[in-house]
C-alpha positions as CSV (number, residue, x, y, z in Angstrom):
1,X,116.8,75.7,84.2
2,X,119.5,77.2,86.9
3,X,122.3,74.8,87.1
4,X,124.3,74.9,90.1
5,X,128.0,72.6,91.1
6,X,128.6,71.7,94.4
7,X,132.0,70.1,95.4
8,X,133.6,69.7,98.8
9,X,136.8,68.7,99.8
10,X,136.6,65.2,102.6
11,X,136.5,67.5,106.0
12,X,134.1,69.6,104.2
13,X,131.2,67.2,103.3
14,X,129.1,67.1,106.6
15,X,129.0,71.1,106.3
16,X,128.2,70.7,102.6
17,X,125.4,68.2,103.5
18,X,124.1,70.4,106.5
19,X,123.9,73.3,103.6
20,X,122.3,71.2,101.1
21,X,119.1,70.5,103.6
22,X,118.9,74.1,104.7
23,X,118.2,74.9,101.0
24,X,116.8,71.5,99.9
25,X,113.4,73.2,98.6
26,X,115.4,75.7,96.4
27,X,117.7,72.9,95.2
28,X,114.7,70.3,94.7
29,X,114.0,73.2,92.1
30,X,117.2,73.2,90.3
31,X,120.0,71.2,88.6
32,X,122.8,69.9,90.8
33,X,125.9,68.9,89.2
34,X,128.4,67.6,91.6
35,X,131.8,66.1,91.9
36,X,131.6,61.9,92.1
37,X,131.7,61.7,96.2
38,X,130.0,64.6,97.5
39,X,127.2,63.6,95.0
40,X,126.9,60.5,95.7
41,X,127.1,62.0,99.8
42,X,124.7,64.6,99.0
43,X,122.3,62.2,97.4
44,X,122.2,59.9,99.9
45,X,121.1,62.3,102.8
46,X,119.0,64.7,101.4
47,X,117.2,62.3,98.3
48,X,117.8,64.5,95.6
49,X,118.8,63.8,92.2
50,X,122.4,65.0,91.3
51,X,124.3,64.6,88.2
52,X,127.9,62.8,89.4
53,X,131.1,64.2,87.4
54,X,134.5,62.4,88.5
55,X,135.8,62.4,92.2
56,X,137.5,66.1,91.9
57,X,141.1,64.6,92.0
58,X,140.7,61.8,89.1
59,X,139.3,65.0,86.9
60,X,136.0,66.3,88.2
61,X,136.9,69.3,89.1
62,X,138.0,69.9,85.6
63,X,134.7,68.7,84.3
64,X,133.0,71.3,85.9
65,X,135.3,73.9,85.1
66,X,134.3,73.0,81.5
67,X,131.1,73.4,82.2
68,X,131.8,76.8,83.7
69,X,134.0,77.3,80.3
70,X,130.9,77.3,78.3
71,X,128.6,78.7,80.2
72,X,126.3,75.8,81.4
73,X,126.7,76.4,85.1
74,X,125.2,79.8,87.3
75,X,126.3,79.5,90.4
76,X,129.3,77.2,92.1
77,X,129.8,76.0,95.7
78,X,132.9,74.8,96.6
79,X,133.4,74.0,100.3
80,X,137.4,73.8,100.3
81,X,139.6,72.5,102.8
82,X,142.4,75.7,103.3
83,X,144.3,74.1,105.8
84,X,144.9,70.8,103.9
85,X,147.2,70.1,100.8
86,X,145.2,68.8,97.8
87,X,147.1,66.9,95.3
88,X,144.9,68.1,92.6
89,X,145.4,71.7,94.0
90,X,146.4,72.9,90.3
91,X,142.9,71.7,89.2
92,X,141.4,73.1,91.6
93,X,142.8,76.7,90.8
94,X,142.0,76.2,87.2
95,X,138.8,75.9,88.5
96,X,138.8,78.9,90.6
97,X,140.3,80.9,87.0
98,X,137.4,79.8,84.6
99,X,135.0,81.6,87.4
100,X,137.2,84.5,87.4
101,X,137.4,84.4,83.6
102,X,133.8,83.8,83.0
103,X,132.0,85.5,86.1
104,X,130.4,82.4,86.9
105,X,129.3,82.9,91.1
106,X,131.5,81.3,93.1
107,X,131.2,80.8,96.5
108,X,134.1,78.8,99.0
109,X,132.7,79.1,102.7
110,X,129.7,78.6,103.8
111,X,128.7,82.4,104.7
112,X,129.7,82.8,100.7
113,X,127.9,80.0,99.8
114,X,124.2,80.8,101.5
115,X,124.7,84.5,99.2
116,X,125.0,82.7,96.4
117,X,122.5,80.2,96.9
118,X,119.7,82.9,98.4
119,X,121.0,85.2,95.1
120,X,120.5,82.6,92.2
121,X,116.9,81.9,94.1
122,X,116.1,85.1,94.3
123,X,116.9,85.4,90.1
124,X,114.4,82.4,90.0
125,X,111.4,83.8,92.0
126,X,112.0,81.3,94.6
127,X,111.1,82.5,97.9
128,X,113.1,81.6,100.7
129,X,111.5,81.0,104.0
């Protein structure tokens, strides 16, 4: 089954959540992995069951980067914050390396994000509307 991470920095979330129900019947289809809070956010809105990893800076973002690492994750959406400091900002670029490394789709805006999420469909035979 397609497994796809979603993460988004604090400012990000209600755009991450917005996404999320635009594409709720595709992800109803999938398996969501997501960092502890926008889980938990993500969850809560839309109903749908999400596999919770660590808040990104206590280590989640590393946890999916392992994933990524050994290939258990298609696609990644990770709705980032450019114009804030993160202090887990050299996780966060690990993470941005291990897609690089292992070609896994990644996708950091939301224009980004709807390619990747209408291109993994599209691999699955799900038909957008």
């Amino acid at each position: 089954m397609t497994r796809i991470a979603l993460i988004a920095h604090d400012d990000e979330k209600p755009e991450m959540i917005d996404l999320v129900e635009s594409y709720q019947s595709y992800l109803s289809t999938v398996d969501i992995v997501c960092t502890g809070t926008t889980g938990q956010r993500i969850a809560e809105a839309t109903g749908l069951e999400v596999e919770r990893k660590q808040s990104g800076p206590l280590g989640g973002d590393m946890e999916i980067g392992a994933e990524a690492a050994n290939d258990r994750i298609d696609g990644i959406v990770f709705l980032r914050d450019p114009l804030t400091a993160q202090p887990h900002e050299p996780d966060i670029s690990a993470l941005l390396r291990i897609c690089d490394v292992h070609d896994t789709p990644l996708a950091t805006t939301r224009t980004s994000a709807e390619y990747v999420l209408e291109g993994l469909a599209r691999e699955d035979g799900h038909e957008l509307g």
